[in-house]
C-alpha positions as CSV (number, residue, x, y, z in Angstrom):
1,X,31.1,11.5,116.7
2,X,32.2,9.0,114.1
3,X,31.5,11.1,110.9
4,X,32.8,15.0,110.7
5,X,29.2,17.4,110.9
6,X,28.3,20.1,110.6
7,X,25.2,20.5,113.7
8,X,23.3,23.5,112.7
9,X,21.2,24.9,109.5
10,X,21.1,28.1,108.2
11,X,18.3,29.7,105.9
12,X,19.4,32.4,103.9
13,X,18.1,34.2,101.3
14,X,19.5,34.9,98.0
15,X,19.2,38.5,97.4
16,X,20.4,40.1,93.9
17,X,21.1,43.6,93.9
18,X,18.7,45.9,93.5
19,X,17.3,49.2,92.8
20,X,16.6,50.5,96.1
21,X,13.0,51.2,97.7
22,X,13.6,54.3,99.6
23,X,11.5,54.7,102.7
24,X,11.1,57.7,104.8
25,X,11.2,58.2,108.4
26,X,11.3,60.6,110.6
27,X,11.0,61.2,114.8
28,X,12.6,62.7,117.6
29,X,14.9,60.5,117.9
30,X,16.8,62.2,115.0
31,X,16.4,65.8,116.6
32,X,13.6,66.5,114.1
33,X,15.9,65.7,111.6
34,X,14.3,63.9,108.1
35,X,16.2,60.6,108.1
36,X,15.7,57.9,106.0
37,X,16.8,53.8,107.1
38,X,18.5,51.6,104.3
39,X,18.7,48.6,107.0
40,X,17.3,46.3,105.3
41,X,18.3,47.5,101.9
42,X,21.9,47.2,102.9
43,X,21.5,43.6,104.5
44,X,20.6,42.8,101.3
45,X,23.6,43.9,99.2
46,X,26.0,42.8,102.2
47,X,24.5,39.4,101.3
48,X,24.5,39.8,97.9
49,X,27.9,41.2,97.6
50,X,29.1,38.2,100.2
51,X,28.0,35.7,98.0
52,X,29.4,36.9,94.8
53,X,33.3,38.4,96.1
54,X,34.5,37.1,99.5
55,X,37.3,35.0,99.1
56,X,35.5,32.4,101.7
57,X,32.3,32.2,101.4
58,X,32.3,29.0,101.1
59,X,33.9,28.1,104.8
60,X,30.5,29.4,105.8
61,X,27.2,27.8,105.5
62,X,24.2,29.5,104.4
63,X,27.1,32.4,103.2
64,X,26.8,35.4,105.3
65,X,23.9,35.6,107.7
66,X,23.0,39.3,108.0
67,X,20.4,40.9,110.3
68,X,18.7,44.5,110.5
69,X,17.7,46.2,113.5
70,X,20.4,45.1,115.8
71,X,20.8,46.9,118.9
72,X,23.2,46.8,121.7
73,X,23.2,43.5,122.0
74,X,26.5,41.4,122.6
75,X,25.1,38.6,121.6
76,X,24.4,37.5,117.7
77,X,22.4,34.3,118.2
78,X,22.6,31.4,120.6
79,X,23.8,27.6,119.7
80,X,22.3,24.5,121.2
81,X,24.9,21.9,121.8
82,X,25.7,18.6,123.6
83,X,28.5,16.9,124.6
84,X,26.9,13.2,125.6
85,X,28.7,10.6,123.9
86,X,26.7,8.4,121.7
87,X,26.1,4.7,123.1
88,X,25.7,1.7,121.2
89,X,24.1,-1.3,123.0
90,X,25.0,-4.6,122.2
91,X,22.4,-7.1,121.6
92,X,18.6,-6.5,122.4
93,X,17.7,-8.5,126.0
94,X,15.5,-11.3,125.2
95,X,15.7,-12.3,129.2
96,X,12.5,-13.9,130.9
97,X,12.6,-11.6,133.7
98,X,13.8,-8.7,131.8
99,X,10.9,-6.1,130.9
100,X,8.8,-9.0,131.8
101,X,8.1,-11.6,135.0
102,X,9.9,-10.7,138.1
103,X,11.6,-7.5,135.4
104,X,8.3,-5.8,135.2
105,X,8.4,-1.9,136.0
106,X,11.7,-2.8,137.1
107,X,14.4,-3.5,134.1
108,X,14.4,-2.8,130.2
109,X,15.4,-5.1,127.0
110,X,17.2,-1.9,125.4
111,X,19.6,-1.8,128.1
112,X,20.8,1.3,129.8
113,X,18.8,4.6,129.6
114,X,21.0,7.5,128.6
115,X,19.8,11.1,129.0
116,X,20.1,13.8,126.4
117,X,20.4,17.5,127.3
118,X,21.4,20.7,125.2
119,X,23.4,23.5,126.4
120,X,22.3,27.1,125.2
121,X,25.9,28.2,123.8
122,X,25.8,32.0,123.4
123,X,27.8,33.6,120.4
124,X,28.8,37.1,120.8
125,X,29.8,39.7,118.2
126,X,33.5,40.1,117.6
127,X,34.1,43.5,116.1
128,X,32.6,46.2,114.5
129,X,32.5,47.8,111.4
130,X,31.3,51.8,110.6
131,X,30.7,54.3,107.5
132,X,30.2,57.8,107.4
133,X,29.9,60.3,104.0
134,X,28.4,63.1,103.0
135,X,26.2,64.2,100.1
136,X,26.1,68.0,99.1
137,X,23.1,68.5,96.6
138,X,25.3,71.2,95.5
139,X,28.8,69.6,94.3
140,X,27.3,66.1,94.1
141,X,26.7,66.2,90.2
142,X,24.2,63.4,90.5
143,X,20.6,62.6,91.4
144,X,20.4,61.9,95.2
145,X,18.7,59.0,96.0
146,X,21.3,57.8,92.6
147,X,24.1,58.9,94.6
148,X,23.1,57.2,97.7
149,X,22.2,54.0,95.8
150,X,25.2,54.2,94.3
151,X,27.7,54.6,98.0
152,X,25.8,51.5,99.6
153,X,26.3,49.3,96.8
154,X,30.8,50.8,97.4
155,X,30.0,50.2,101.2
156,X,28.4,47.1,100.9
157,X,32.1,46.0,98.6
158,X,34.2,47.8,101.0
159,X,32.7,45.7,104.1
160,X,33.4,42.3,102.1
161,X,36.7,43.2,101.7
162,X,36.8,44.1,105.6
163,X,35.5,40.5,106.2
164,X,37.6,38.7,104.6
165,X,40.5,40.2,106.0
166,X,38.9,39.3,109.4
167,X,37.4,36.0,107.9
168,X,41.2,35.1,106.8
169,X,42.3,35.5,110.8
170,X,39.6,33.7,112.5
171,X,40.3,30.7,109.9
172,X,43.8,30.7,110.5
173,X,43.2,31.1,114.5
174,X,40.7,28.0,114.1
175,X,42.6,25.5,112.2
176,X,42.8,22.2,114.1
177,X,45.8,21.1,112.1
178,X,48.6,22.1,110.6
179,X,51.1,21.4,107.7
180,X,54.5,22.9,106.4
181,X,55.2,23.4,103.2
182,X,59.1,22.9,102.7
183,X,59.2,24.8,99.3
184,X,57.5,25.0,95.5
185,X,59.4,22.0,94.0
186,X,56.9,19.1,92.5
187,X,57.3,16.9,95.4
188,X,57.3,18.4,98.5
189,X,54.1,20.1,97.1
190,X,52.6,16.1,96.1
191,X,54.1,15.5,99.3
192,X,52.1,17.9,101.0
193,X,49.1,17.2,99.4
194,X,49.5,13.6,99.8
195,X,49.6,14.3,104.1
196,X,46.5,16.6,103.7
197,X,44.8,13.8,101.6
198,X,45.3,11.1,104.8
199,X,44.3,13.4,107.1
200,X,41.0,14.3,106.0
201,X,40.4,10.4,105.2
202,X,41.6,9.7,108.8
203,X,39.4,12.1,110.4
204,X,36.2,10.7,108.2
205,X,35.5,14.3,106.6
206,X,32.6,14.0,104.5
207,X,32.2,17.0,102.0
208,X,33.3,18.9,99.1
209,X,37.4,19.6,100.0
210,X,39.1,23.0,99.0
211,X,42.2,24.6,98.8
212,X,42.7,28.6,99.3
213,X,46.1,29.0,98.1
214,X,49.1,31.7,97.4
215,X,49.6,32.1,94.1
216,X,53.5,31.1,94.1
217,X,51.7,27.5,95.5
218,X,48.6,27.5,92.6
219,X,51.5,27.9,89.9
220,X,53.3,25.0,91.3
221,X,50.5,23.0,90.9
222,X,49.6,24.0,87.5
223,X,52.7,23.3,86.7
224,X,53.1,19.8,88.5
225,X,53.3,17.1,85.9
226,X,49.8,15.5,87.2
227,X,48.1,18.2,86.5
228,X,49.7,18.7,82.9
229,X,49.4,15.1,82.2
230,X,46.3,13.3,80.8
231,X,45.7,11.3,84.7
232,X,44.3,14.9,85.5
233,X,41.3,15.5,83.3
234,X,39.7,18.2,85.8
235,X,42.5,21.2,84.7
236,X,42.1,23.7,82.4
237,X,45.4,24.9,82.0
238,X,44.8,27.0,78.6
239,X,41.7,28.7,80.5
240,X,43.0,29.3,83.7
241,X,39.8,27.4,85.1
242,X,38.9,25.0,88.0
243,X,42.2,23.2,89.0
244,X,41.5,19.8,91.1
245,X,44.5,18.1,92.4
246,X,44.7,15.1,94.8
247,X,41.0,15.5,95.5
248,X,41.2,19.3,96.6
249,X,39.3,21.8,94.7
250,X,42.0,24.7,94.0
251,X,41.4,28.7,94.2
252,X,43.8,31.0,93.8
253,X,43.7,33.7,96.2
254,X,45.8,37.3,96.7
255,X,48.9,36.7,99.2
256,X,47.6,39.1,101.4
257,X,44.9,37.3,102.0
258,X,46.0,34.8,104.0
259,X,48.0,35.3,107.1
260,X,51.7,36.4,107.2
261,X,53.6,33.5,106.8
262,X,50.4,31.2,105.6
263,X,50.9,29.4,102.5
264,X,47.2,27.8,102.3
265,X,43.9,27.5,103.8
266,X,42.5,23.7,103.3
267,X,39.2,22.8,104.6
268,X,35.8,21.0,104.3
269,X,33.1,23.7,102.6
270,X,30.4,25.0,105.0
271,X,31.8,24.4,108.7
272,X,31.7,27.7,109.8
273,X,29.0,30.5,110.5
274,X,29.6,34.5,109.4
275,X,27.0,37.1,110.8
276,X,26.7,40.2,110.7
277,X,24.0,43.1,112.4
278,X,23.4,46.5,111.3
279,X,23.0,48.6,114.0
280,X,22.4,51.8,111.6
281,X,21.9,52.5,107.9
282,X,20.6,55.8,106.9
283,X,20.8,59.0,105.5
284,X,20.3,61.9,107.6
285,X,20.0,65.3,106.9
286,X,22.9,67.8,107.8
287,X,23.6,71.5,109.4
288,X,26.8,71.6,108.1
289,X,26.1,71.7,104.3
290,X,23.0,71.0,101.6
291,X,22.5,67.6,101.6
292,X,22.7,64.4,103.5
293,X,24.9,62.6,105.6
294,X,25.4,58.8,104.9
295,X,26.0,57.0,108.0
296,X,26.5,53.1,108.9
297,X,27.3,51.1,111.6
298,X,27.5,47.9,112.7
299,X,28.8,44.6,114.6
300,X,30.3,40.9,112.7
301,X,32.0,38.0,114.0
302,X,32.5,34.2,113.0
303,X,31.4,30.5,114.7
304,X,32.6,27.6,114.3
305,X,32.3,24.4,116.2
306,X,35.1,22.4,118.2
307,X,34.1,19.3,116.2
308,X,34.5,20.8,112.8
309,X,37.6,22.6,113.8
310,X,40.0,19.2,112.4
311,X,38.3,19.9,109.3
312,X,40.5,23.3,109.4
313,X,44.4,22.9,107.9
314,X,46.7,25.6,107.9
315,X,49.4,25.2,105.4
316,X,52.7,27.4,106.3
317,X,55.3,28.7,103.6
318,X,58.3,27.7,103.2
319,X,60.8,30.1,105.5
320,X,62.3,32.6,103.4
321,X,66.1,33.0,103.4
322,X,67.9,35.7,103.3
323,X,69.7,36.6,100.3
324,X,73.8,37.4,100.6
């Protein structure tokens, strides 16, 4: 592979959120309990909510791919790859006893034949995720189906922040290079910068670059003299806006976002897969009080191919020493 790819496509759709259409169910398999499913709604403000607050959305393509209706399953999808390296012939056989004469049936003017077969690559779920609340008509000083409406739309921002905790591990676990930052002075971070810049030209990455940075690291380069000079048209230092530096599109991002003792996350956008499948989303009604339970559960994990894994750099901090 001579250019950097990314071998799959992802269709997503782009959801807003929404005022939800409740649906009713009911069945023994809920005791003959009146239940109501919010599957389908909650796929849709997972997606929505993905799109507009995870910290990397953009490592993903197609941002986070969410299905309803999941079972048991282990396995989230399946991924056809191949290994067979390409072959370039040399010139095109213009022989008169190739593919013709004595060559008939027997020889061909493209030279070797190579054969090209897929392996069925299955990708499994990771971890898991669960909510569970409760409703009381009685205490709940709101409209029900408000109420409920109202708790997905929290669940569907707590689970965002649950991925990108778990989004932030699997990048750093991934990363097919890595870089050390020796501290915050102006150049050891053009230095670094500099090194990240040859590598991704060496490895012929094609794509939009990015930089998930500390914020100790996104003040040094505000503060760099490129950036404050005129060479650097792209900052808005008065706004606080989009910051490019050395090619590398630059977002700030909370410490504890990245991995203890991680200083960045630099990477090519869209060379990773997130998924998610809802197992259960529902409101169910309770013996234990006047109202409803609110119940959720389901199963996420992340894919990324070997090849796109040297489009991956973790950046580590400088060591901190000791004061006294």
């Amino acid at each position: 592979m001579t250019k950097l790819q990314m071998l799959m496509a992802v269709t997503v759709t782009q959801p807003s959120l929404m005022q939800l259409d409740l649906q009713y169910f009911a069945g023994t398999g809920n005791q003959g309990k009146a239940a109501r499913s919010y599957q389908q709604q909650f796929k849709e403000l997972l997606q929505a909510v993905f799109r507009k607050q995870a910290y990397f959305s953009d490592f993903f393509t197609g941002g986070l791919e969410a299905l309803d209706g999941v079972q048991h399953n282990q396995t989230a999808f399946m991924v056809k790859t191949s290994d067979i390296p390409v072959v370039v012939g040399s010139t095109y056989n213009k022989g008169a006893n190739v593919g013709f004469g004595t060559g008939t049936g027997n020889s061909t003017r493209f030279g070797p034949r190579t054969e090209i077969i897929y392996t069925d690559t299955p990708v499994n779920y990771s971890w898991e995720w669960t909510f569970h609340e409760g409703i009381d008509k009685h205490t709940v000083n709101n409209d029900l189906n408000a109420a409920v409406a109202d708790r997905l739309d929290l669940q569907a921002q707590a689970k965002v922040k649950l991925f990108d905790d778990k989004h932030s591990a699997f990048i750093a676990s991934v990363a097919g290079h890595t870089e050390a930052l020796e501290d915050y002075t102006p150049d050891k971070v053009l230095a670094l910068f500099n090194k990240l810049s040859k590598y991704f030209v060496n490895i012929e990455a094609i794509g939009t670059k990015v930089a998930k940075v500390k914020p100790e690291l996104y003040n040094a380069i505000l503060d760099h003299p490129l950036t404050t000079s005129a060479k650097s048209s792209s900052a808005n230092i008065d706004e606080n806006g989009i910051v490019k530096f050395k090619g590398f599109f630059i977002n700030e991002i909370p410490e504890t976002k990245l991995q203890a003792g991680d200083a960045a996350y630099v990477y090519v956008q869209g060379v990773g897969k997130a998924f998610t499948g809802i197992n259960t989303a529902r409101t169910i009604e309770s013996e234990d009080f006047d109202g409803v339970a609110l119940q959720g559960a389901g199963r996420a994990g992340e894919f990324i191919l070997d090849d796109n894994k040297k489009a991956v750099v973790k950046v580590t901090a400088p060591a901190v020493v000791p004061e006294g």
